[in-house]
Structure formats: C-alpha cells, structure tokens
TIZARO-642913 format. One record per residue (C-alpha): x, y, z; residue in three letters. Coordinates in steps of 0.1 Angstrom, whole numbers, plus 5000, padded with zeros to 4 digits. Example, Ala and Ser with C-alpha at 12.3 -4.5 7.8 and 13.67 -1.06 7.14 Angstrom:
<rs>
512349555078ALA
513749895071SER
</rs>
This chain:
<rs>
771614186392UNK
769514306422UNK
768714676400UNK
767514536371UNK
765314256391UNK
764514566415UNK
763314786384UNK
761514536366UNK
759414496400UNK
758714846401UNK
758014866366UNK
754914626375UNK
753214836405UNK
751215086382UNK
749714776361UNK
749214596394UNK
747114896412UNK
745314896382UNK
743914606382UNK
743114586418UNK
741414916412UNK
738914736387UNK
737114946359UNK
735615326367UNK
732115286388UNK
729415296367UNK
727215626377UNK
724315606388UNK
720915586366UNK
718815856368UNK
715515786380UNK
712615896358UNK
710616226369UNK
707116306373UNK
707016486341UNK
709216166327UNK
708616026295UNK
707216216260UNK
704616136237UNK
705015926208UNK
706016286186UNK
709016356210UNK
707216716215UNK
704816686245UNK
705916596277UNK
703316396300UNK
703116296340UNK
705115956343UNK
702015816354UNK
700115886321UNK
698215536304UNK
699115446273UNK
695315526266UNK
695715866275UNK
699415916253UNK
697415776225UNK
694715956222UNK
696716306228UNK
698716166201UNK
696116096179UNK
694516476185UNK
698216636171UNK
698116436144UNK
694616486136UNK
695416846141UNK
698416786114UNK
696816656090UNK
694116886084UNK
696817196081UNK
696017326119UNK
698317476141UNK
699417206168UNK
701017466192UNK
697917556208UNK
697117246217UNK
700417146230UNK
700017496252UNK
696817396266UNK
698217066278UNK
701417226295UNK
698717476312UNK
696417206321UNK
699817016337UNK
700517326358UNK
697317366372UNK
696917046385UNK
694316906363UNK
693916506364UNK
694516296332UNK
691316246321UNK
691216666321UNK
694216696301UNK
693016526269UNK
689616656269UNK
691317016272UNK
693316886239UNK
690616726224UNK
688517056229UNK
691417256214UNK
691617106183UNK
688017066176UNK
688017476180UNK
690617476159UNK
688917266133UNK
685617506136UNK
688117746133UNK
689417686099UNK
685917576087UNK
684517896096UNK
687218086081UNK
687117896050UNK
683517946046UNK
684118306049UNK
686118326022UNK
689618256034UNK
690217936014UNK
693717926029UNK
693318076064UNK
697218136083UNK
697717946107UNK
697718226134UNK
694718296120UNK
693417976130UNK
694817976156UNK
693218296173UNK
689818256159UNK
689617916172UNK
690418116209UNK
688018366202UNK
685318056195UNK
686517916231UNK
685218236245UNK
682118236226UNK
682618316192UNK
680518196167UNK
681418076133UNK
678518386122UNK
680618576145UNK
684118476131UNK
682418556095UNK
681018906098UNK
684718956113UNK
686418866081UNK
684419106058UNK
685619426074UNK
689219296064UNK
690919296027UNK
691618946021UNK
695118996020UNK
695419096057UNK
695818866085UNK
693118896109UNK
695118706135UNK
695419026156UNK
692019156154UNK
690518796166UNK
693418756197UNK
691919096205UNK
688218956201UNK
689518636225UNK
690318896249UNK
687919156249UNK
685118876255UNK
687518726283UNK
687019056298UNK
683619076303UNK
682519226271UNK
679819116248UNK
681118896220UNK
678619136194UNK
680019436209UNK
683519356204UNK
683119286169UNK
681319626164UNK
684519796179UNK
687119576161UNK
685019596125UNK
684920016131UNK
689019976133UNK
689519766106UNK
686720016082UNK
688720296088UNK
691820096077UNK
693220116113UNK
696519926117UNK
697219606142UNK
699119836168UNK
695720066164UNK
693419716166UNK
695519566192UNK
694819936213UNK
691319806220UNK
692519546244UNK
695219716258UNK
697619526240UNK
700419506214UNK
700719306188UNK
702819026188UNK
706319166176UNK
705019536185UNK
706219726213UNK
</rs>
C-alpha cells in the first residue's frame, strides 16, 4: 500500500512547485526615448517632448507636400538634420515648413517653364537650388538648355552646390547651360561640382 500512496505523492511535487512558482515575471516596460513617439504618418520620428501643436503642423506640411504631387523626402531630411543639430522645436517646423514651400516654388517654376509634369527629383533639386538662391528666372533659363525629355535633376543638384560653394548663382548657370548645349552627359555635368551622379561612380 505504502508505494502506490508514496507514488501518488511524488506524482504531485512538479504540479505543486508549479504553483508556488506563480506565472513567468512580466518583463519590464520599456521606457519611451527622447526620439520616442512618431508622427501621425508613422514616418517621422520627433523628440518625446514634441507638442501636439508642433506634430500637427509637421504633419499638415507632408501632407500638404502630398497632395500637390511633391517629394516629401526632403522634408523629412531636413527635419532629421535639424534633430541632429540641436535645433529647438519651434526651428524644426519652420525648417519643414520652409522646405516645402521651396518645393512648391519649385514645381511652379518648373511648370511654368514648360515641364508640365516636372520628376520629382526634379523638384526636388531645384527647390535646393532656390534655397541657395535660385530664382524661379533662374530655374527657367536652366530648363531651356535641356530637351524636355531629360531630367535636369543633376544639373540643378550641381547648381545647389556650386552656389553653396561660393559661386555666383548666374555664373553657375552659364557653366551648367554650356554642358548641357554641347549635349554633355550627367557624369560630364555632375564634373563641374566635383561630383557624380547619383548611381554614377
């Protein structure tokens, strides 16, 4: 009698350590971090600290952006850049704001021009070429020394940067325009700020 009373017992240890064990610990929650929570679009990530305010209206500027066909990268870039230098909140979405209204300028001026359905790297680049003090004259006389089949993305990234530099915005055109007349390549345009094209070499 005593071995099947004895195994019986033994049979109920595991069930018993069991439940004195309880259920697994719960781990721990992880606390939010200083570049915590995103914007309403899931694809900008803002300081923890951020006002609604300020999440709203850099919401409002990418969908702004959106809606009129612009790219929305560049905006999101400038706001990461803007984070990593240190600038405060009020800085952040006036550097978006800013971005897309270039970008707006951008298409306008392109449009205008003749591009009635300007790329969006297009955009894009003229629209950092007006940040450095392109004007929409400026992005036109561009676009006539171009077939209106080729992108011009290139030759206004190169713009953005020669002015950036230190040169004149006039005499950057002038070197860009001679390029693109003697049917000069992007590699060839791209020379002229001692870059390549993106994609190139």
């Amino acid at each position: 009698m005593r071995a099947p009373v004895l195994t019986a017992l033994l049979g109920c240890v595991p069930a018993i350590v069991v439940a004195q064990a309880g259920p697994p610990p719960t781990p721990p929650k992880t606390p939010p971090t200083a570049q915590a929570q995103a914007t309403a679009n899931g694809e900008v990530e803002l300081p923890a600290a951020f006002s609604a305010s300020s999440r709203a209206k850099i919401t409002a500027t990418l969908q702004a952006a959106r809606s009129k066909n612009l790219p929305d990268k560049p905006i999101r870039d400038r706001i990461a850049e803007a984070q990593a230098k240190g600038a405060s909140e009020a800085q952040i979405v006036d550097a978006a704001q800013n971005v897309e209204a270039k970008l707006e300028a951008s298409q306008a001026a392109l449009s205008a021009a003749g591009r009635s359905q300007p790329e969006q790297n297009e955009i894009a680049a003229a629209g950092l070429a007006m940040e450095r003090g392109a004007s929409a004259a400026h992005v036109a006389a561009l676009v006539k020394h171009a077939p209106a089949d080729r992108s011009l993305a290139v030759s206004f990234n190169v713009l953005a940067k020669l002015a950036a530099s230190g040169e004149t915005v006039d005499n950057a055109i002038a070197k860009i325009a001679a390029k693109l007349d003697a049917g000069a390549n992007d590699e060839a345009v791209a020379a002229l700020a001692g870059a390549a094209p993106p994609g190139g070499p």
